[in-house]
N, C-alpha and C positions, 0 to 999 in steps of 0.2 A: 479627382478632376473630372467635371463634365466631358463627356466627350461624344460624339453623333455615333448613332443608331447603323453606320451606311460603314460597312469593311475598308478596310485601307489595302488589302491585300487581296492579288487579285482573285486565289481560290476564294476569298471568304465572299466577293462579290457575286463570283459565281452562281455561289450557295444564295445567297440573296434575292438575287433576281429569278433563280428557278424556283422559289419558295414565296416570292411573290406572284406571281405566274400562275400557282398552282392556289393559293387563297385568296388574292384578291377578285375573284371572278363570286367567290360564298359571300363576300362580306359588301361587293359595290354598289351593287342597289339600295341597299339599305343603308348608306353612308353619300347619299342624293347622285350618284355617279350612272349615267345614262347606260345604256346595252355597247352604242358606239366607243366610248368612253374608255368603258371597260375593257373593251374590242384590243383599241389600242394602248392601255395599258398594259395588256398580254403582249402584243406583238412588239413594244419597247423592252419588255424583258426577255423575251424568247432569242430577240435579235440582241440583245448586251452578252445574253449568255453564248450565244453564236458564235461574236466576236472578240470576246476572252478567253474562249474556248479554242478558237482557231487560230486567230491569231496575238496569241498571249505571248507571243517570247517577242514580235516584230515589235509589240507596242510598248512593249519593256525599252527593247532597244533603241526605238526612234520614239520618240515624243513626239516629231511632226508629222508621224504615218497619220495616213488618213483618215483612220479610222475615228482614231483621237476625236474628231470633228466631229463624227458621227455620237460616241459617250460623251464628251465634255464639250462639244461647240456649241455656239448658239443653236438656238430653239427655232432656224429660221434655214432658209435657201433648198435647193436642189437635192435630191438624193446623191449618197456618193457612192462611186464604182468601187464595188469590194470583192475580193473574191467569194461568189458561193457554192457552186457545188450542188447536191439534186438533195441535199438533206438541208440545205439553206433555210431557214424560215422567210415568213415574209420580210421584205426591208422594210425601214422605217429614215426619215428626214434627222438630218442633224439635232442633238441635244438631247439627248434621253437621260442624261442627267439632270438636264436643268427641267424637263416634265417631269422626272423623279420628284425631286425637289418640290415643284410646286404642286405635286399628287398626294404627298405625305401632308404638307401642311395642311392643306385643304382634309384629308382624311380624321387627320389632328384635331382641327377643327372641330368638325360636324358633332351635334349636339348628339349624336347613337354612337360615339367613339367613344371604345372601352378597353381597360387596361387589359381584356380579354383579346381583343382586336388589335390593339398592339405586337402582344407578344407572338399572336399568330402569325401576323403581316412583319415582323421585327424590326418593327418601329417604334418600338417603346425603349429610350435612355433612362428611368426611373425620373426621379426628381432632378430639375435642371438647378445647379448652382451657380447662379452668373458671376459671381467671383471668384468664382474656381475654373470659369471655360476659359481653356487655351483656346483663341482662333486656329483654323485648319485650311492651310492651303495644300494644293495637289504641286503636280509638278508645272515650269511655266514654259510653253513652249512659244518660239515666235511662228504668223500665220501672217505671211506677207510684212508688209510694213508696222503691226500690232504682235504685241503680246498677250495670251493669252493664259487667264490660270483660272484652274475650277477651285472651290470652294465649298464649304460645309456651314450648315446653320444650326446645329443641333436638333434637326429634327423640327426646325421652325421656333425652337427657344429663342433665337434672336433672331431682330430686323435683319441683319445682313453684315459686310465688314467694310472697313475704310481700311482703302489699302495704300500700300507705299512701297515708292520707288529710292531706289540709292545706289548715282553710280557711283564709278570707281573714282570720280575725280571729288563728288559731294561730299561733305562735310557730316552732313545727318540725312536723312530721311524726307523724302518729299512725297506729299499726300497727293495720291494720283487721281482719290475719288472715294465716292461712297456707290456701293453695289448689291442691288437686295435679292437679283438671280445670278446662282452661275453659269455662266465662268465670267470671273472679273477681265475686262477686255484695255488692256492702256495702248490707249491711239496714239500715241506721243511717245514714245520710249526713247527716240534718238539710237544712233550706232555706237554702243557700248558693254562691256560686260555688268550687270545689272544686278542687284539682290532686291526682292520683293519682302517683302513681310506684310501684318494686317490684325486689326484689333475690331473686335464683335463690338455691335451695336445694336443696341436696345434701347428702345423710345428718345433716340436721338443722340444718345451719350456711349463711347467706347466704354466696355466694359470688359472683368477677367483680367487674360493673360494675350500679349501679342503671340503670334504663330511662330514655331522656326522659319526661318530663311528660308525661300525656296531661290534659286539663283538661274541665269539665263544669258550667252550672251549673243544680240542683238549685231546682224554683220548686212 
């Protein structure tokens, strides 16, 4: 079974992000990525490893610590207040997942990307099989009046996923959308206890296997 290049757990992400951190600065220029660029591809991983490192058991326990916003929220708004400390690195703006995301594909990409530079940066899934990819959602937590879930592309193997909502009173599955960065956002959830799920999409058509359930209830 296909599955993304990016840890599900959070020591493996740990490892991730400091081993990105430490080669992607050898291999960015040469892969069209500017000095700025690069800059702040360091300080998105230096500041993920901060805070799974600091606070890894709170974000276990609350889904809607704030942090959360900070690795899986959108790619947009204000800095947020976290605790740092005089070993803190520098902060960085909400979403460092969803710049993950679009930093890999784009890496993926570029015509100097080699299976040498994969395995270094550990972004390389070998050969992607689209009918073997289970979709992969995270956990979904509510952010005000929305729900919020991150999500996985395989490393940029697929467009993105169509996702679905199913309350407790619904019969089947209702398509809340199609979403090509994460974190998939449903504006509309209504007050209820909720299960999500989501099937990859590639040149317009779901393809693979749906994701497990991730579940959420909405108060």
């Amino acid at each position: 079974m296909s599955k993304s290049y990016f840890p599900a757990d959070r020591a493996g992400r740990i490892d991730w992000y400091s081993n990105f951190a430490k080669e992607f600065p050898k291999a960015g220029k040469d892969l069209g990525f500017s000095e700025t660029e690069i800059t702040n591809a360091v300080n998105d991983s230096n500041y993920a490893v901060h805070i799974l490192t600091t606070l890894g058991p709170d974000l276990d326990a609350d889904p809607g610590h704030a942090a959360n916003a900070v690795l899986s929220g959108q790619s947009s708004g204000d800095y947020v207040d976290l605790p740092a400390g005089a070993s803190a690195p520098t902060p960085v703006r909400p979403g460092i997942d969803t710049r993950r995301q679009a930093r890999v594909e784009r890496i993926k990409a570029h015509a100097k990307f080699t299976t040498d530079i994969g395995n270094k940066l550990k972004i390389d899934i070998g050969k992607f099989e689209a009918a073997n990819y289970k979709a992969e959602l995270g956990r979904a937590r509510q952010t005000g009046n929305f729900v919020t879930i991150p999500f996985r592309k395989a490393g940029g193997g697929v467009s993105g996923i169509n996702l679905y909502r199913q309350g407790k009173g619904d019969k089947s599955p209702q398509k809340v959308g199609f979403f090509f960065r994460t974190p998939a956002i449903d504006t509309s959830p209504g007050k209820s206890e909720l299960k999500y799920t989501a099937r990859a999409v590639m040149n317009g058509k779901e393809i693979g296997q749906p994701s497990d359930a991730v579940s959420v209830t909405v108060s």
